[in-house]
N, C-alpha and C positions, 0 to 999 in steps of 0.2 A: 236357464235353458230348460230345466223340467218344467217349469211351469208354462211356458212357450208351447212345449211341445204337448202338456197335459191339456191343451187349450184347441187342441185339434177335436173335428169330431168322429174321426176314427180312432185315435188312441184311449183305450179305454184303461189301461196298464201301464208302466216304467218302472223296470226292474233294474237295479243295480247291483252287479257281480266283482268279484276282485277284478285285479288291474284294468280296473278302468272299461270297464265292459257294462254295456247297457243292453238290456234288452226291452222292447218298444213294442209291446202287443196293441194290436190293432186290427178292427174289422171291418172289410169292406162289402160291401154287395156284388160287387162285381167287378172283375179285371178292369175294366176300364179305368176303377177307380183307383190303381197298385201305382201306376206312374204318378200321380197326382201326393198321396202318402209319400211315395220312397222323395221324390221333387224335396216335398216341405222338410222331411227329417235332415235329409241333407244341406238344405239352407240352413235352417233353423238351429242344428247342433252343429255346423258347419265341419260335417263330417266327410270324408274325402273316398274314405272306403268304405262301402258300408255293404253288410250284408242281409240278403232277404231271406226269408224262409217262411213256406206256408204250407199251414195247416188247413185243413177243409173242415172242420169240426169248431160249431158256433162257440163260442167262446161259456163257461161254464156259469156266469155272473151277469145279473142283468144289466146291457149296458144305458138301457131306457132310460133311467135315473140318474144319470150322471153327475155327482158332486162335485166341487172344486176340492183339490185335496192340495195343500202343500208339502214342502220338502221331509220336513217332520214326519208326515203320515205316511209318504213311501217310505220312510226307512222303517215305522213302528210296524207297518203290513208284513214289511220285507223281512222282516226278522225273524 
């Protein structure tokens, strides 16, 4: 599912917290594009409730480059 979801190209980030809490950074250009993101999270980690929260401050990391990172590498960043 991380890697489903790291396969978008708004998510630039997935953050894993205790109990089971993700957190799903991602950058859009513009609201239009917010239905379209929250849609696919939803399908895609076949989440029921899911909550949004935004920030208006570009994200700190270029997302221009984008690598493919596996599960491994979110945990090593995330530590």
């Amino acid at each position: 599912v991380l890697e489903k979801l790291g396969d978008n190209e708004f998510v630039y980030n997935i953050s894993r917290a205790s109990g089971n809490l993700f957190y799903i950074h991602a950058y859009i250009r513009n609201m239009n594009e917010l239905d379209t993101l929250v849609t696919f999270v939803r399908k895609t980690g076949k989440i029921s409730e899911l909550t949004v929260g935004i920030d208006r401050n570009m994200p700190s990391i270029s997302i221009i480059d984008k690598q493919k990172l596996k599960n491994l590498d979110y945990l090593i960043v995330n530590s």
